[in-house]
N, C-alpha and C positions, 0 to 999 in steps of 0.2 A: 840682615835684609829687612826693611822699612815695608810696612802695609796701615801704617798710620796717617798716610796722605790723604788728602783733600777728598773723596769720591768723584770719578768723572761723570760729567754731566750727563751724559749720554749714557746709557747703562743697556746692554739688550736684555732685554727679555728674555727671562726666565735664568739668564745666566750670574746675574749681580751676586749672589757668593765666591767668585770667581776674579770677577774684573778689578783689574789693577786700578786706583784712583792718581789722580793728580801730585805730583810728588812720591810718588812711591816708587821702591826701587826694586829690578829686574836685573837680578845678580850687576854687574859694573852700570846699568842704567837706571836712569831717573824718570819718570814718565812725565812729559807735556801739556799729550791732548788724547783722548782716544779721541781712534779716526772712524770706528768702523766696527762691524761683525760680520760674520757669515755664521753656518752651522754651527760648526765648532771652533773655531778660532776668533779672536779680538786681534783687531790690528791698532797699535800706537805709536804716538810722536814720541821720541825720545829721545838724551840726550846722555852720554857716556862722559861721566867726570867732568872737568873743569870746562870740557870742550864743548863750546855751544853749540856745536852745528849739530844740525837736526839726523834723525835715524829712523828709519820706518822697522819696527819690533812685532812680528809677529807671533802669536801667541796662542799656542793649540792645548785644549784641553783632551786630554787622554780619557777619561772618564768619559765624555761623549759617542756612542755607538761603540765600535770594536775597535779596542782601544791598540791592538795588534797592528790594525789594518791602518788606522789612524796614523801612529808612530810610523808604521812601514812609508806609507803617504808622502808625509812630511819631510822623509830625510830622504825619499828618493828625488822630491821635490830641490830639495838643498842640492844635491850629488849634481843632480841637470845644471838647474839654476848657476849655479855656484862655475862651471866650466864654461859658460858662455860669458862673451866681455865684449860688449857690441854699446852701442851709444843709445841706442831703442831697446837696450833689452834691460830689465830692473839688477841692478847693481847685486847679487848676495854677499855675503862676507864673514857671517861667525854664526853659530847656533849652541845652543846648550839645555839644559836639561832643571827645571826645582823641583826637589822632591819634600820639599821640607813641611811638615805638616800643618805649622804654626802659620806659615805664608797659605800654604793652601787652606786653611781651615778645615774646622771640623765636622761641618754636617755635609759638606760637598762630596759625591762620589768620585771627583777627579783625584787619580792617583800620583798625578804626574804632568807638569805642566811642560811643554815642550817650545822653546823659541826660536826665532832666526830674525836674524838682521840683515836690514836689506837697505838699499837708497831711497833718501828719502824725497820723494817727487812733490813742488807744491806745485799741485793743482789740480783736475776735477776728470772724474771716467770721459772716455767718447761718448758714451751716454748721455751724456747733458748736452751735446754739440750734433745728437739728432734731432732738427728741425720737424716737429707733426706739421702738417698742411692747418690752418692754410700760412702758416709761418716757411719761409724760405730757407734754404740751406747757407752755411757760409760759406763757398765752394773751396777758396783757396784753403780753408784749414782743413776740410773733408779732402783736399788733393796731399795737403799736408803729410794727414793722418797714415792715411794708403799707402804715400811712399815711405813712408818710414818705415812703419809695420811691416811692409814690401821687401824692406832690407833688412828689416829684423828677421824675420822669420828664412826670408832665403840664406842667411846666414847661420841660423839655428840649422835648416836642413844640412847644409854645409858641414857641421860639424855632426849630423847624425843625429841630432832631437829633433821630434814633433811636439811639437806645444799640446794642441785638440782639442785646444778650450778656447780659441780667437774669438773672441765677440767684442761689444763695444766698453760693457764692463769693465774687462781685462785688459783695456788700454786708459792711458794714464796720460793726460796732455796739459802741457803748459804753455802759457802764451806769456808775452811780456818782449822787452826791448832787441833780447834776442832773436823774437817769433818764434814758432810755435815747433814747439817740445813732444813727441807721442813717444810713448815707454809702452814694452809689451811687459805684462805683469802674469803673477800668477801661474807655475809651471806643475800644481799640484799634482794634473794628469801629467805629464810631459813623460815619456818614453823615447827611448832611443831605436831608431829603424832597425836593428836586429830584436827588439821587444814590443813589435807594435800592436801589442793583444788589443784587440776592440771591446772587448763584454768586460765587466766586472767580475769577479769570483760568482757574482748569486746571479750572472745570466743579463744584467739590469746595464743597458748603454752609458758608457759615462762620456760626461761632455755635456752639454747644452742643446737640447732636442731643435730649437730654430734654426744653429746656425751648425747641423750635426750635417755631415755627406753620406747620402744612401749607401757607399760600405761601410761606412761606421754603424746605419742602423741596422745594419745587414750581417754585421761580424764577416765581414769581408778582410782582407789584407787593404791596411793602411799604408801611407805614403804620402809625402809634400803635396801633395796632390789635393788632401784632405783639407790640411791647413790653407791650400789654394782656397778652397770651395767655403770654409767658415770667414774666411779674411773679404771674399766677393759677397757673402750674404751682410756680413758688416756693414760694407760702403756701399751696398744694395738698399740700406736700409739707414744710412746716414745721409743719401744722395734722397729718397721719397720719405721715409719718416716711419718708415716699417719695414719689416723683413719680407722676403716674397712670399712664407708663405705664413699669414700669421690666419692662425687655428686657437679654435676654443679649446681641442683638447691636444695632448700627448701623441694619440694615435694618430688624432687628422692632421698634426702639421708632421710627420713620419712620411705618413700617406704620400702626401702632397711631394713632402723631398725625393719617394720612391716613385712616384708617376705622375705628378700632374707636368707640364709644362709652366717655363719658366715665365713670370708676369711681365708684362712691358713695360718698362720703367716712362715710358709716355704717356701712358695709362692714369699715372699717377700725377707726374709731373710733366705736363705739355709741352714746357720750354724744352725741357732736356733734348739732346741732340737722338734721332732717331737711331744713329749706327750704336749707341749703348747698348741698343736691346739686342742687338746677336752678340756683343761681347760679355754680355751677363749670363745671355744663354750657352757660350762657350767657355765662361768659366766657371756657371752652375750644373752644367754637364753628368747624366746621370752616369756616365762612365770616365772613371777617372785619366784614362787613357784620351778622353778626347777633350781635357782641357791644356789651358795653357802650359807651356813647361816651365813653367814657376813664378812664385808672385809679384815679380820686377815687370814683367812682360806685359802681364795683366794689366795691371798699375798704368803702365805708361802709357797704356792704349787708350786709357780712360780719362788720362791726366793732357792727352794730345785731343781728343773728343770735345773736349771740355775748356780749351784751349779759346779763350774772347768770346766765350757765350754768355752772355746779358744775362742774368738772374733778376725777373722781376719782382718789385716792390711788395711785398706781403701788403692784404688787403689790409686798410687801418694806418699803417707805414706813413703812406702820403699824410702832409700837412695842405690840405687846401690853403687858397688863401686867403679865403671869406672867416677860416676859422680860427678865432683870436684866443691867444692865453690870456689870462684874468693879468698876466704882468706884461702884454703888447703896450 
């Protein structure tokens, strides 16, 4: 196994004892490009033997926090992943294990490097395809988005996983001659509806506090219901440029998903059609029971709303026609 390759450019912080570089090989793979990091894991391009096509290789350090909890993580993450086979949902396919000390080196605390392969998607989070004011939305890819993820995840319920981490991150969009591509990524929480514990072992919510549903912050009994409510705070917030309730801290945007009322998406954004604002507020619903029966229904409510409504010009947008380029 090769650790003599190129360095990748991109190195996160704090962890470059660690990161696989450019050319270098991860048991049958060869690495590309890193793509990425989070906590504890590195995500890279890569390609398995003579075969060029590309493999998204993720890549978790054992050494980082509880390395128990981490491992457990990871491969319940696979076990989910790995049994759903949906067109929106990220392809998994093999994982394995290096223990090898000379790959891992010698001053790094990680024990044990643990991977999984998965499809590899080019192109960019829904993150980048939320519009801040006073910039515009692109509607047809934000209707795009919705329905697909819509079908993904009612289809995940279908087979008895909750994802519970939906936000814009965790979706993965490509555009190009086919038009546009949305993949649901990352099933690290994912639990199946007979195991749908809310709290972490030490008491601490897991999931994403903005787009979390007041029984999840509640240690309440979860449900599709959940995944409803983080999937409507996404396009709540790909549709005006922010989430409904966006807070300085942990507690106040909790607060907020436990009692305030939900924001009016006209509030934000003028054009938008007025009947959005009860369907936001019926699928941000502080009791699970009184939202939608699932995220197809939602979707198409929003997606017939939204249906030959004019998106105006972002200020700046317009070219007068007093105003000349240096090559007029």
């Amino acid at each position: 196994m090769s650790t003599t390759g190129q360095r990748a450019a991109r190195v996160p912080r704090g962890y470059s004892d660690v990161v696989f570089g450019v050319g270098d090989e991860i048991d049958d793979f060869t690495v590309d490009e890193f793509l990425g990091s989070g906590a504890s894991a590195e995500v890279y391009r890569v390609h398995r033997g003579d075969d060029r096509r590309s493999v998204a290789l993720k890549v978790l350090r054992t050494g980082v926090g509880d390395p128990r909890r981490a491992r457990e993580r990871f491969e319940r993450e696979f076990t989910i992943a790995s049994l759903l086979h949906h067109p929106h949902i990220v392809g998994v396919f093999a994982r394995g294990e290096i223990t090898d000390p000379e790959v891992l080196g010698e001053n790094t605390s990680t024990t044990a490097v643990l991977w999984t392969a998965m499809e590899y998607i080019d192109g960019t989070p829904a993150s980048a395809h939320v519009a801040h004011p006073p910039d515009e939305p692109d509607i047809p890819i934000v209707l795009a988005i919705g329905t697909q993820i819509a079908e993904a995840l009612d289809y995940a319920h279908g087979c008895e996983v909750l994802h519970r981490d939906v936000k814009p991150a965790n979706i993965m969009v490509s555009t190009g001659p086919g038009g546009v591509r949305a993949v649901l990524t990352d099933f690290g929480i994912a639990q199946f509806l007979d195991d749908a514990r809310p709290l972490a072992r030490n008491g601490r919510v897991q999931g994403s506090i903005a787009y979390a549903a007041p029984e999840l912050l509640t240690a309440q009994h979860l449900s599709p219901a959940t995944d409803l409510y983080a999937l409507a705070v996404t396009m709540f917030e790909m549709l005006t440029g922010e989430p409904p309730f966006p807070r300085a801290t942990a507690f106040a945007i909790s607060h907020a998903h436990l009692y305030e009322q939900v924001p009016r998406l006209t509030a934000i954004r003028g054009w938008l059609p007025s009947s959005l604002n009860s369907v936001f507020a019926k699928a941000l619903a502080k009791d699970p029971a009184d939202r939608y029966d699932n995220c197809a229904e939602f979707v198409a409510i929003v997606v017939r709303a939204l249906r030959d409504v004019p998106v105006p010009e972002a200020p700046g947008s317009r070219r007068w026609p007093w105003r000349r380029s240096r090559h007029d």
